[in-house]
C-alpha positions as CSV (number, residue, x, y, z in Angstrom):
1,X,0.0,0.0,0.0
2,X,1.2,3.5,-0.6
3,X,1.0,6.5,2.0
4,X,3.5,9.2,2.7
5,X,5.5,8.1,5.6
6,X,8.2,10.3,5.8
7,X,6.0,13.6,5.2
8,X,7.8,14.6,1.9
9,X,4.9,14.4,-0.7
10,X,6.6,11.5,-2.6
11,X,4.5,8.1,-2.4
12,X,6.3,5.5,-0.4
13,X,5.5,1.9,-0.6
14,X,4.4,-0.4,2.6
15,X,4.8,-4.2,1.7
16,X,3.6,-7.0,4.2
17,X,5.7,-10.3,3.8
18,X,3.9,-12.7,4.9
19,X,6.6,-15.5,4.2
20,X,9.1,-13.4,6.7
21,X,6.8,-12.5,8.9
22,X,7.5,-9.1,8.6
23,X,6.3,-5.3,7.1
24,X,9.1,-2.8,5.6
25,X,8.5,0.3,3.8
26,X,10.6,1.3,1.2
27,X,10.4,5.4,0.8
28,X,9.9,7.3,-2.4
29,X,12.7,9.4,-3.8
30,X,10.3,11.0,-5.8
31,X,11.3,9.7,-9.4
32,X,10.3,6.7,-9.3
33,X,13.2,4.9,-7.0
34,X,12.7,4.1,-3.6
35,X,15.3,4.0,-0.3
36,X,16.5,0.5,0.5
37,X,14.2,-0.8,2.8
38,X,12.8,0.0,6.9
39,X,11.9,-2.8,8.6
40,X,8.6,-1.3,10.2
41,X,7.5,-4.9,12.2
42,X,7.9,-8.3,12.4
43,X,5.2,-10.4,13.9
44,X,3.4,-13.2,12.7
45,X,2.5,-13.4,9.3
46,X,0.7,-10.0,8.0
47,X,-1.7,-10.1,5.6
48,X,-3.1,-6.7,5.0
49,X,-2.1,-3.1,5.8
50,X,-4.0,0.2,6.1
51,X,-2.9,3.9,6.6
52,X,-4.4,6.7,8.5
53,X,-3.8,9.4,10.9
54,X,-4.9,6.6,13.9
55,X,-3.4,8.9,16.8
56,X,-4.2,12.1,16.1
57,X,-0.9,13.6,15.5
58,X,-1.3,14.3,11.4
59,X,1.1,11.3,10.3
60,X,0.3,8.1,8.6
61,X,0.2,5.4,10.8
62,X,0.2,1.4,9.6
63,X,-2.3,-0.9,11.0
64,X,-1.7,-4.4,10.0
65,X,-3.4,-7.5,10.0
66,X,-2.0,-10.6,10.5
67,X,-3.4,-14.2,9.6
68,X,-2.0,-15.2,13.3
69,X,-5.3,-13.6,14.2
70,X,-4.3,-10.3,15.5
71,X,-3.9,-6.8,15.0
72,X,-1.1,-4.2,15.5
73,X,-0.3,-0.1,14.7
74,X,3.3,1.2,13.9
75,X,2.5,4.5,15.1
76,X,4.5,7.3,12.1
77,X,6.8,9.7,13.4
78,X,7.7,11.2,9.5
79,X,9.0,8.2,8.0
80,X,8.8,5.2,10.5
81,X,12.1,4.6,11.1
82,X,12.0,4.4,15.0
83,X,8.2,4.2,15.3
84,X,6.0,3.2,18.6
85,X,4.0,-0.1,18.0
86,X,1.2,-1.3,19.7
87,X,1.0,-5.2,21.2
88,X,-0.5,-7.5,19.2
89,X,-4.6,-7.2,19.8
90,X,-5.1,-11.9,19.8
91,X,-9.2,-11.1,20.2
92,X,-10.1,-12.1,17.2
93,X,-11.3,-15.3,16.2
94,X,-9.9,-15.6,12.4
95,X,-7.0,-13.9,10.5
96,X,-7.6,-10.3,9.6
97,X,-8.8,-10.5,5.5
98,X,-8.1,-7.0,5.6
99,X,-7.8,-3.3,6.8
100,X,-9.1,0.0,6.2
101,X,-9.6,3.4,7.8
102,X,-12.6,4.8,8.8
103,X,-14.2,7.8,7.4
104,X,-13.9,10.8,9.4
């Protein structure tokens, strides 16, 4: 999925892997090249990825679901690179099909 991580208007690119178990972003350099890449989580094996302003603070934030079931947020801080996460949310009954922000 694509959001602006690093808050520099270039598209940067969010990949889950679910055979890693893991989630990096690579950042857009703004001509079509990206950064090598962050690891933004590991956990067990994500599935689907959203981005939104989840805390309030006017940064994309990842939420990302994992097959495992669970749930976690990498909280942004302009480009993810030492970003807060939330635990892992085990609730949930099945794997997370997918993720996406609410309307506000």
């Amino acid at each position: 999925m694509t959001a602006d991580f690093d808050r520099n208007r270039d598209l940067d690119l969010a990949v889950a892997n679910y055979m890693s178990a893991s989630v990096f972003v690579l950042l857009g350099n703004g001509d079509g090249t990206f950064a090598p890449k962050l690891e933004a989580l590991d956990g067990p094996f994500p599935v689907a990825i959203g981005a939104a302003d989840c805390n309030g603070d006017l940064r994309h934030d990842m939420a990302i679901g994992s097959e495992a079931p669970s749930l976690a947020v990498v909280l942004g801080n302009g480009g993810l690179r030492s970003a807060g996460r939330s635990g892992w949310d085990r609730s949930y009954g099945r794997a997370t099909a997918s993720v996406a922000p609410a309307a506000q």
